[in-house]
N, C-alpha and C positions, 0 to 999 in steps of 0.2 A: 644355437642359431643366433644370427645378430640381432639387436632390437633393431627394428624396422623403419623407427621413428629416429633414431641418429644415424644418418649415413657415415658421418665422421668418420668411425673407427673402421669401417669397411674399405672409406677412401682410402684412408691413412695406409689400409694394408696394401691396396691396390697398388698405389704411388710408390711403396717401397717393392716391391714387387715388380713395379713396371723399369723403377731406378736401378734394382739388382739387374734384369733381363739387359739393360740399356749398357751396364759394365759386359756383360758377358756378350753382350755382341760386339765391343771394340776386341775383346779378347781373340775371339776363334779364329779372325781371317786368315791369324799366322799358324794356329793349330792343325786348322783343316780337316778335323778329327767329324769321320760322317756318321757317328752315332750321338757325338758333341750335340752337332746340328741338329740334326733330329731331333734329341730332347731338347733344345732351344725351341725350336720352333712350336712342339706340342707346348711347353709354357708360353710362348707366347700365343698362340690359340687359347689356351687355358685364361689367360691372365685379359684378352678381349673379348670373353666370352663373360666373366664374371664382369665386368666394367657396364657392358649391355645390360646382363642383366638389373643390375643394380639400376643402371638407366629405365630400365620399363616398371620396376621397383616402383622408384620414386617418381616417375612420371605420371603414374596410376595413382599414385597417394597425393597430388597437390592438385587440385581441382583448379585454384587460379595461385600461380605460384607465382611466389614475392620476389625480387629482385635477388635473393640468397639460395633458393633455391634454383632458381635460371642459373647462376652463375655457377650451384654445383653441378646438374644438369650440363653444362656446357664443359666444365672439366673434365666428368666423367666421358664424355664422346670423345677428348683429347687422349685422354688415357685408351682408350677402345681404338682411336683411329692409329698410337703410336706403337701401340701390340699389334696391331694387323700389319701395317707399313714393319714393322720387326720380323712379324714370318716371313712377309714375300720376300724381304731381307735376305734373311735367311735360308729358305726354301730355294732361291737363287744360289746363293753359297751352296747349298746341299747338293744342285744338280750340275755346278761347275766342278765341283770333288767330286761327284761320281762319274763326270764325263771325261777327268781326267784318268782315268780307270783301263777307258778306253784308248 
């Protein structure tokens, strides 16, 4: 489990995480692959769901938080807010390949 007191190395994985998910969504539009998708999108729920958390984390641990932790605070909801805007992305992509079906 992480220490609790450096979010650092959490961000650090999130951020690459969020950069990997951000390549693989330029990639798929041409693929159209709808399993592709799908597991895209469950990482990207995955990857706004740890970002949250880590936000109520550290939100709960700074009683009056300094101007460094506001500012990670405020990264991590960027990170959270560009994995969400990535499913419905993608969740979109998944329901115009499936409606191509039809």
């Amino acid at each position: 489990m992480p220490d609790s007191t450096n979010p650092v190395p959490v961000l650090s994985r999130i951020a690459s995480d969020a950069s990997c998910l951000h390549q693989a969504l330029r990639a798929l539009p041409a693929a159209r692959d709808a399993s592709a998708l799908a597991a895209r999108i469950t990482d990207a729920q995955d990857l706004a769901g740890i970002a949250l958390r880590l936000f109520l984390t550290r939100s709960r641990q700074t009683s009056r938080p300094s101007p460094t932790d506001l500012l990670l605070l405020h990264r991590v909801t960027q990170i959270a807010k560009a994995a969400q805007d990535a499913a419905a992305e993608l969740t979109a992509a998944l329901a115009r390949a499936v409606g191509g079906w039809f």
